[in-house]
N, C-alpha and C positions, 0 to 999 in steps of 0.2 A: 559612804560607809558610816555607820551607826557606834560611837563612841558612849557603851553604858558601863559609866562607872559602879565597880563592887559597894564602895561608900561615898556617895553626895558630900559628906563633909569634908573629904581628902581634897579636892577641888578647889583652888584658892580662887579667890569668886576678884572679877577684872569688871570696870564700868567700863562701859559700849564704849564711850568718847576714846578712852585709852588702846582700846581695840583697833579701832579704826584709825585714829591719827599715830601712835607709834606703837603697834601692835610688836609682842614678844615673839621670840622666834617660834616657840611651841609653848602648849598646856600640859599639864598633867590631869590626866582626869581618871584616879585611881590608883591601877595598876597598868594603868593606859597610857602612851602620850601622842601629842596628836600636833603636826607642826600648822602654822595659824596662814590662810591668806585671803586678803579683804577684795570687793570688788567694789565699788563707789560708781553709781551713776549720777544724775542730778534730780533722781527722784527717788531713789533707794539705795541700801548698801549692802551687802552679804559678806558675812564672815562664814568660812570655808573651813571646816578642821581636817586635816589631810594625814596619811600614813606618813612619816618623815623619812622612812624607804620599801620601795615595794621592788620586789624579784620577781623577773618572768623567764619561767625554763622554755625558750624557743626549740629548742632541741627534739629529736623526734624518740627521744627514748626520755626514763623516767631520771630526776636527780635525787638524790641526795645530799642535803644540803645541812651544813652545820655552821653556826653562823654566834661568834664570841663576841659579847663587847665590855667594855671594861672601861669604868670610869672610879679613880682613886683604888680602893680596896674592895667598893662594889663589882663582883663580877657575875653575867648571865650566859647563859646556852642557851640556843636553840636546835633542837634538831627537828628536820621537818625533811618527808619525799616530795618532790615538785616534778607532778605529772606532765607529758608533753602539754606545751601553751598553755597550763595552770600557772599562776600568778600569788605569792605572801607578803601581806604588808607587816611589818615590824614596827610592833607597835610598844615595845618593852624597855628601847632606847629613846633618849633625847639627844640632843643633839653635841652635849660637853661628851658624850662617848666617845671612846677608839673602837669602832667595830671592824671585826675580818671575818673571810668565808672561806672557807673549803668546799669544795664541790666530790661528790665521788658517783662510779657509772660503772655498775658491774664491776670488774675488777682495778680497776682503773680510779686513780686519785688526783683532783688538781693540784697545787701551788696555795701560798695563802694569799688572797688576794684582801686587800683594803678597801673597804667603806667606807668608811668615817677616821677619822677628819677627812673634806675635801676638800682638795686643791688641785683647780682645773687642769694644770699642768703635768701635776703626779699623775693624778687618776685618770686621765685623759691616755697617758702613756703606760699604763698598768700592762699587762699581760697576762689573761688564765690560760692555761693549758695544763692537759693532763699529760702525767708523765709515765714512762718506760723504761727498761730496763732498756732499750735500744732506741729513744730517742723522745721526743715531743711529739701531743699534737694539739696545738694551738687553737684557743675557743676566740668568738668573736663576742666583745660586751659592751652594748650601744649603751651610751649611761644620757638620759632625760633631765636636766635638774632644770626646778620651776623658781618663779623668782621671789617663794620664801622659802625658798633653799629644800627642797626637799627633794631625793632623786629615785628615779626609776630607775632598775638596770635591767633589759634585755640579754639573754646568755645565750648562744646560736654557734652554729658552724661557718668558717668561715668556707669552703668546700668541705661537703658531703655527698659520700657516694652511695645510694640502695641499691644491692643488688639482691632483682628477684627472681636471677634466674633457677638459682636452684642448684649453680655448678661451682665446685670449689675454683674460686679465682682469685690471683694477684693482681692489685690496684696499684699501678707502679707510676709515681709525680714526674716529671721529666721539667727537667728544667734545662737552663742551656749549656751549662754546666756538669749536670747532674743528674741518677736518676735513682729514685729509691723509694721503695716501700710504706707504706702508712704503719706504723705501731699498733695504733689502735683501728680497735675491728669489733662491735658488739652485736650481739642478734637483737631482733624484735622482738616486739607480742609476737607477730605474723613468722616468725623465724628469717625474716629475711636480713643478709647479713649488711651491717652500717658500718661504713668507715671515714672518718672523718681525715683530712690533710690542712694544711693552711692556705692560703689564698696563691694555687698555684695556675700556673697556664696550659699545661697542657696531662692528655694522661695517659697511661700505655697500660691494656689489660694481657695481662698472661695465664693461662692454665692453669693450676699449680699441680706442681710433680713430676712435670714430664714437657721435653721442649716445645717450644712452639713458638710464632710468630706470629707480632703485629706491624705491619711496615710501616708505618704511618700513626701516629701518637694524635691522642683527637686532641684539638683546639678548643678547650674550654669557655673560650667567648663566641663560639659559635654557637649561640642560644640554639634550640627547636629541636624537631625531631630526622631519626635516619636511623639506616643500618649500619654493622661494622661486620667483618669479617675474620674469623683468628685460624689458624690455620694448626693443629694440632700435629705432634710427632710423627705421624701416617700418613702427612698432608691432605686431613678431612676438612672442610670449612665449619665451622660453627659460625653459625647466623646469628646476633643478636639487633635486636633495637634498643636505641639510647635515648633519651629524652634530659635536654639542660635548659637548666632553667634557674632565673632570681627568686630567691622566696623572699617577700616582704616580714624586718624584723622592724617592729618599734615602729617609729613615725618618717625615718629618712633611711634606714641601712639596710642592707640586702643581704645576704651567705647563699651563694653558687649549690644547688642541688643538681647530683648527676645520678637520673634513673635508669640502671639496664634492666631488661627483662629477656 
């Protein structure tokens, strides 16, 4: 990424030597900042000027993202849309920031979730999810952070369901406990409806409107493809085929995609 500062004279000018043996956390360069990380071989060396946080909407719909950081009396906004697998590096904060996010998705609004300050511990155990008047549905956020501190966050579903069949259905979580409903449910580009749940095991589809049976709740660790059968108030069968599968988020974590058609 290309760091052009508006005025060259804003830039407090650093010798190489200081770079490399105890380089600062980040630069300013501008209206820009840019966090620093060196690499030393025994023939050359590279200094790295890096985004100090970059956001990636994994998600397969658009975000909304509004994103506050506040250091003393200085305070900023961003607001930006983050199309599926498009990526913002933030570049307007340093690193003395408290920065937080909101996310919002069609009708639907996250929680505030924290950026900055980190600490592995907190922010390791954060939680986004968007919220309902009838309950949660819980986002999955890989966070990257490199060793001059600068972090990537990946934003993803932890289970997500596409259905393209075309037919109004309930996507019902069964647990062993329990069994209930997704809150959240948004369309596509393509109109097909997406509903997101949290990392559960198994899933029961129903009709909606009118009785009907599934006897048998599928197994969501049963990766691949097959059919299912749902038997409607008439006792007609509907056929469909399912497809489950890991989608690759970030560089280790996964979110459960389940496609009917």
């Amino acid at each position: 990424m290309d760091f052009i500062p508006e005025n060259p004279k804003q830039i407090k000018i650093f010798k190489i030597d200081n770079l490399l043996n105890s380089p600062p956390l980040g630069l300013s360069l501008g209206s820009a900042y840019a966090a620093i990380r060196k690499e030393i071989t025994p023939t050359y060396a590279k200094i790295h000027l890096e985004p100090l946080i970059t956001l990636k909407n994994c998600l397969p719909f658009p975000l909304f993202m509004k994103i506050e950081g506040k250091r003393s009396e200085n305070l900023k906004t961003i607001e930006q849309v983050l199309e599926t697998q498009e990526e913002v590096s933030l570049l307007e904060f340093s690193h003395d920031f408290r920065i937080k996010m909101t996310c919002q998705a069609g009708d639907f609004s996250t929680n505030v979730y924290d950026l900055l300050p980190f600490d592995d511990k907190t922010n390791q155990n954060q939680t986004l999810f968007f919220t309902h008047s009838n309950g949660l549905a819980p986002l999955n956020v890989q966070i990257l952070v490199s060793q001059n501190r600068s972090y990537k966050y990946f934003i993803s579903a932890k289970t997500l369901v596409i259905n393209e069949t075309g037919k109004a259905l309930n996507f019902m979580a069964v647990h062993d406990s329990s069994t209930f409903i997704s809150p959240f449910k948004i369309p596509d580009q393509n109109g097909n409806e997406l509903v997101l749940f949290t990392d559960i095991p198994a899933l029961r589809i129903l009709p909606k409107t009118e009785w009907s049976s599934q006897a048998t709740p599928i197994n969501l660790n049963q990766l691949g493809s097959f059919p299912i059968d749902i038997l409607d108030s008439n006792n007609r069968v509907m056929n469909f085929g399912v497809h489950i599968r890991n989608i690759h988020c970030g560089k280790l974590t996964y979110y459960k995609s389940f496609l009917m058609r």
